[in-house]
C-alpha positions in Angstrom: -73.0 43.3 -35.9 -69.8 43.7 -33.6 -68.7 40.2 -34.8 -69.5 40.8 -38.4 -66.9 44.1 -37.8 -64.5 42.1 -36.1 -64.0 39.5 -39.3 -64.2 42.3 -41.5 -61.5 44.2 -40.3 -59.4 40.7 -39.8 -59.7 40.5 -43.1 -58.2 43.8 -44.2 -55.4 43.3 -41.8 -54.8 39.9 -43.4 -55.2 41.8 -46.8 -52.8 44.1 -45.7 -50.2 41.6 -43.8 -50.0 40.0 -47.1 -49.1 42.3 -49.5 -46.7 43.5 -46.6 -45.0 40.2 -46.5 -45.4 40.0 -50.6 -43.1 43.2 -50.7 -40.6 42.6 -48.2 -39.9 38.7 -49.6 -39.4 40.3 -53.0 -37.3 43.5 -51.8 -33.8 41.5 -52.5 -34.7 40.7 -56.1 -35.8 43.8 -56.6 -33.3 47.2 -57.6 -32.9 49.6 -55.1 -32.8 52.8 -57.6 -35.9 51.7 -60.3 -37.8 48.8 -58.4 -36.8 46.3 -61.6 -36.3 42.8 -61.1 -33.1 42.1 -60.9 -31.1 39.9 -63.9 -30.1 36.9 -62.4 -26.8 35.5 -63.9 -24.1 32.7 -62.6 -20.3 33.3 -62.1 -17.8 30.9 -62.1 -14.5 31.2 -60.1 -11.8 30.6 -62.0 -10.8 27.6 -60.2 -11.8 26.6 -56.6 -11.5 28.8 -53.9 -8.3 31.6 -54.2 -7.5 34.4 -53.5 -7.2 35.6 -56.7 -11.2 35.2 -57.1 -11.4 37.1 -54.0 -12.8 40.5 -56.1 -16.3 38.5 -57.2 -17.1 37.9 -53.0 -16.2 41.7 -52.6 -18.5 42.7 -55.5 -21.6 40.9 -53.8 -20.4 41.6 -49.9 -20.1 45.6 -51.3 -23.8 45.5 -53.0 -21.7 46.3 -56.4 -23.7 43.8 -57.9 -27.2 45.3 -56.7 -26.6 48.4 -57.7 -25.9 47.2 -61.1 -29.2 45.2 -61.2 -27.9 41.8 -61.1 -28.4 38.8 -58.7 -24.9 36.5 -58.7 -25.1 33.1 -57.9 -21.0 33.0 -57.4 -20.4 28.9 -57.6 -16.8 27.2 -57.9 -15.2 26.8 -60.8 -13.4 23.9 -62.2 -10.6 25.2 -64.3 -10.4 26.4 -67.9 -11.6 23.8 -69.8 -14.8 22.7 -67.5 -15.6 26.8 -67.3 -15.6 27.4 -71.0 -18.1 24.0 -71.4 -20.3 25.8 -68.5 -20.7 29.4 -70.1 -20.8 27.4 -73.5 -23.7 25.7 -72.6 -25.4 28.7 -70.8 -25.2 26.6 -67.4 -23.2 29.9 -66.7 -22.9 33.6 -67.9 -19.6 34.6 -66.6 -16.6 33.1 -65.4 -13.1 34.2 -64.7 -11.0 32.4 -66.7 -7.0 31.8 -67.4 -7.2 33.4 -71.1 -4.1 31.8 -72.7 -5.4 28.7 -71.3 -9.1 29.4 -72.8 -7.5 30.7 -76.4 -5.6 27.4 -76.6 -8.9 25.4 -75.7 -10.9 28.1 -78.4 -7.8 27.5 -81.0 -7.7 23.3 -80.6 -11.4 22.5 -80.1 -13.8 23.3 -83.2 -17.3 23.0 -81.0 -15.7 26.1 -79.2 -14.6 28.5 -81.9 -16.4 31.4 -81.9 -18.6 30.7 -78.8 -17.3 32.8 -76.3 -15.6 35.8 -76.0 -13.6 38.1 -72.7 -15.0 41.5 -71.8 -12.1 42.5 -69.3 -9.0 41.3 -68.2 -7.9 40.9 -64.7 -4.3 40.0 -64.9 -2.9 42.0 -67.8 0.2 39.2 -67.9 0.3 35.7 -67.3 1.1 35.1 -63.7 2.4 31.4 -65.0 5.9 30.7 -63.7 8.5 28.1 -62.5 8.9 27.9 -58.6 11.5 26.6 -56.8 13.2 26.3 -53.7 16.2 28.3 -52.7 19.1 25.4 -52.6 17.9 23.6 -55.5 20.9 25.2 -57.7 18.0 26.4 -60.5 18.4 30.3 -60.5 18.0 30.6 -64.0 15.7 28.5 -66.9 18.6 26.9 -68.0 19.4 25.3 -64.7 16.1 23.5 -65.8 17.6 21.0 -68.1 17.7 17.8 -66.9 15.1 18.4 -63.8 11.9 16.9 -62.9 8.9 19.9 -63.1 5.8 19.3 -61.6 2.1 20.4 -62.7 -0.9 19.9 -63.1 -2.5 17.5 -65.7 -3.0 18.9 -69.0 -2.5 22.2 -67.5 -1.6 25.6 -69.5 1.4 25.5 -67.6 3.0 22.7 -69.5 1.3 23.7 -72.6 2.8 27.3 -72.5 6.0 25.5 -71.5 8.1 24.7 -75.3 7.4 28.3 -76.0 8.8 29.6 -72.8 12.0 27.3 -73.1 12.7 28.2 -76.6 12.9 31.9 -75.6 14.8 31.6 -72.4 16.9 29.3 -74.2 16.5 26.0 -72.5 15.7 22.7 -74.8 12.0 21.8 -73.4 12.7 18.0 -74.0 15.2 18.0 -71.5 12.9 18.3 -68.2 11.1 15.6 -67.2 7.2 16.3 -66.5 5.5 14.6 -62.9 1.8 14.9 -63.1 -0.5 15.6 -60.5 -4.1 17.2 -59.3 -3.8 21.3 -58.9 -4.3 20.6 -54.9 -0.9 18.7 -54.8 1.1 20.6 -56.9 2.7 22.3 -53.6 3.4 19.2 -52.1 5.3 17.5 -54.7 7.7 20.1 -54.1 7.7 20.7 -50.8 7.9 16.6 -50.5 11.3 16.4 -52.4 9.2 14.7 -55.4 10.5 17.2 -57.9 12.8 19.9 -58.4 10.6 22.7 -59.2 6.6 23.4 -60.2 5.3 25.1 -62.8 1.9 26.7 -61.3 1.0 30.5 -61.0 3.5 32.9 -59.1 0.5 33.6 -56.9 1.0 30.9 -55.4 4.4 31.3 -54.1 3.3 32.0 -49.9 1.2 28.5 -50.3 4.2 27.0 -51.3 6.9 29.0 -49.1 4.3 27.5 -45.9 4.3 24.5 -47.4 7.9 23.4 -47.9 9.6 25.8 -44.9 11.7 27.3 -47.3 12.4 30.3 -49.5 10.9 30.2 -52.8 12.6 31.0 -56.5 10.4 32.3 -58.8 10.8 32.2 -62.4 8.0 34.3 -64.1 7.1 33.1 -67.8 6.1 36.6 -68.4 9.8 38.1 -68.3 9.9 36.5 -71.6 6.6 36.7 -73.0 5.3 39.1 -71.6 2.5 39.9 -74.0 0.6 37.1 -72.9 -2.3 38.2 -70.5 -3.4 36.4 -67.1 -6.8 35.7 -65.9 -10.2 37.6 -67.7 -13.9 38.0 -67.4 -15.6 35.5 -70.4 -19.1 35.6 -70.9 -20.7 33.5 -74.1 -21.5 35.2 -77.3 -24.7 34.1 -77.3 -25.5 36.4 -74.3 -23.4 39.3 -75.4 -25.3 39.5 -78.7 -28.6 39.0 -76.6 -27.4 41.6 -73.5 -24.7 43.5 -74.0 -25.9 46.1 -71.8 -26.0 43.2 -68.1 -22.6 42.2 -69.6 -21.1 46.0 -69.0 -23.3 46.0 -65.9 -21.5 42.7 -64.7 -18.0 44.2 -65.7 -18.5 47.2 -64.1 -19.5 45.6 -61.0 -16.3 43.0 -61.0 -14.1 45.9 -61.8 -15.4 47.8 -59.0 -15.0 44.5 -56.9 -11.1 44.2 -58.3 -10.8 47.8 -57.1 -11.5 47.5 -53.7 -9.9 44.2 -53.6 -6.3 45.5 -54.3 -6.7 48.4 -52.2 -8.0 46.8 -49.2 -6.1 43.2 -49.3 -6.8 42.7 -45.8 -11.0 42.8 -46.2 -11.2 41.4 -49.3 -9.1 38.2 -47.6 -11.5 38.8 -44.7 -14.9 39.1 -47.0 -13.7 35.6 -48.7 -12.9 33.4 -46.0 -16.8 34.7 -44.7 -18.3 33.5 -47.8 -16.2 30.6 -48.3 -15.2 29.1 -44.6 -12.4 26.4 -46.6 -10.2 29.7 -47.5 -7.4 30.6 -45.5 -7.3 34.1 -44.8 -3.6 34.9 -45.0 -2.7 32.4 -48.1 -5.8 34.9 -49.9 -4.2 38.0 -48.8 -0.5 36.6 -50.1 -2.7 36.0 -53.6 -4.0 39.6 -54.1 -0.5 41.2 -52.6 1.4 38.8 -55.5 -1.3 40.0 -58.0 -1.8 43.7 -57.2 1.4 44.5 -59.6 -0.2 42.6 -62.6 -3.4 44.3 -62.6 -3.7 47.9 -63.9 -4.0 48.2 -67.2 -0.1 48.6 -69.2 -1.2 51.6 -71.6 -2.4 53.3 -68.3 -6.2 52.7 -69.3 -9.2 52.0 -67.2 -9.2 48.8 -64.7 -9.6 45.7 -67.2 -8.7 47.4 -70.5 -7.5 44.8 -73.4 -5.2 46.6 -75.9 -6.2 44.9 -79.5 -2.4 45.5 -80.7 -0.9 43.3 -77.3 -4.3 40.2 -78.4 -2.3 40.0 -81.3 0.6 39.6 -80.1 -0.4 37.0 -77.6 -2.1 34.7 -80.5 1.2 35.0 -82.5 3.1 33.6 -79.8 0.7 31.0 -79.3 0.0 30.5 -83.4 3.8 30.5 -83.1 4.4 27.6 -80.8 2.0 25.4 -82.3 -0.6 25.7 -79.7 -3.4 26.8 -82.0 -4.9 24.5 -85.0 -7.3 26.9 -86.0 -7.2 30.2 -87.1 -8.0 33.1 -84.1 -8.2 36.7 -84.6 -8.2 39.6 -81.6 -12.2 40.5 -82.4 -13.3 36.6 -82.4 -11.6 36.2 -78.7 -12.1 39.3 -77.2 -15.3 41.7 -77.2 -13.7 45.1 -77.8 -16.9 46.7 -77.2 -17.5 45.8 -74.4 -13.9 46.0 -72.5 -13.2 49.1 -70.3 -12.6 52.3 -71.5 -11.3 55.4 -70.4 
């Protein structure tokens, strides 16, 4: 009888134990406010590790992303064109992403048209830009003719480059192009191999370290300065399917972006934890360069797009040649689903 007691209650404890252990293994997919299961989605960096993706590693570090429901898998990106295949083939749901850069790809490459879409903007101009270094004798974009430029390979740098050179009235055929990886960009430069880069003006501390030197900075916005920077994409597939985790994801990044530009120092702190490879103060000098470039123009809400400035930006792209086929603001940007105040 005693035994018989003994296994019986040994057998409620291990009842118990289990559902227990069942509860707590579950607890992290789980929301905190309803007890849902949360959506699980991937996000792509927009390329690498920077400090300009810095907001995504705050998001998740903060919990913004559990409170909204979701469970982000936050892997590397590869740059534009290798993060629009991704999201495009639902290997991904979100990604940051260099918009001109994804427009051109969208405007040149019919498999693409119409598959994807941006539901906020982080940058709301193109940080692209000429750097030099202070001695070079290039202070202005007409100092350019004649010069080597480096940049990366097939990059939206070069490919925003004719338009920029027509309007700061410098003849684009007359610089030579040196092509490298995006890693070496910086150290053609600092190495002598060129006289100037064309790369994001983020990236002026990296380069500053780099060379030893001062840096010159020649932004491509003060010329077009309609053209937006870096944006949240998602595919239309699943924002015709789930708008409603798409403005639970924005939110959350937006929140991220937040607390990112007001505390530089964490966020630089909060990314080097989650990715060991990123140099704390080069991903503070990133979200100091691009705190200026991030709040919305028109004065709206973290992230806003204004349809009137998408326009604009395809007309100077349409403009330069860099689009074969025909984009409109609503089949590039979900105006739905971008902030509002």
């Amino acid at each position: 009888m005693i035994r018989h007691t003994r296994v019986l209650v040994a057998g409620l404890l291990a009842t118990v134990l289990i559902g227990v252990t069942a509860c707590t293994s579950s607890s992290d997919d789980k929301d905190a406010a309803g007890g849902k299961a949360l959506d699980k989605v991937t996000y792509l960096t927009a390329f690498g590790v920077a400090g300009r993706d810095a907001f995504a590693y705050v998001a998740q570090e903060k919990g913004y992303f559990k409170d909204a429901g979701i469970d982000v898998d936050i892997q590397l990106g590869k740059a534009s064109g290798e993060n629009v295949k991704q999201v495009v083939a639902g290997k991904a749901q979100f990604s940051n992403l260099d918009l001109v850069g994804g427009w051109i790809l969208e405007g040149t490459t019919p498999e693409y048209k119409d598959q994807f879409r941006a539901i906020a903007a982080i940058h709301q101009q193109s940080l692209v830009a000429i750097i030099t270094l202070e001695g070079s004798k290039i202070t202005t974009p007409k100092d350019l003719a004649g010069k080597k430029i480096g940049a990366a390979t097939a990059s939206v740098n070069q490919l925003l480059f004719p338009a920029y050179a027509q309007l700061a009235g410098v003849d684009p055929k007359s610089v030579t192009w040196v092509n490298t990886q995006p890693a070496q960009v910086a150290s053609l430069l600092a190495s002598g191999q060129v006289d100037a880069v064309s790369t994001f003006l983020i990236s002026k501390g990296g380069i500053e370290k780099a060379a030893g030197k001062k840096a010159v900075v020649l932004p491509y916005n003060t010329y077009m300065s309609d053209l937006f920077g870096n944006g949240i994409i998602a595919s239309n597939k699943i924002i015709q399917e789930n708008p409603d985790l798409c403005r639970r994801m924005r939110d959350a990044l937006m929140k991220g972006l937040q607390y990112t530009i007001d505390h530089p120092d964490e966020a630089a702190a909060i990314l080097h934890k989650a990715q060991p490879t990123a140099d704390v103060a080069a991903a503070k000098g990133e979200i100091t360069s691009m705190t200026p470039y991030v709040p919305a123009q028109s004065g709206g809400p973290l992230g806003s797009m204004d349809e009137a400035r998408v326009a604009k930006a395809l007309a100077i792209l349409q403009g330069s040649g860099l689009l074969k086929l025909p984009l409109t603001p609503e089949s590039v940007v979900d105006f739905d689903l971008t902030p509002k105040a």
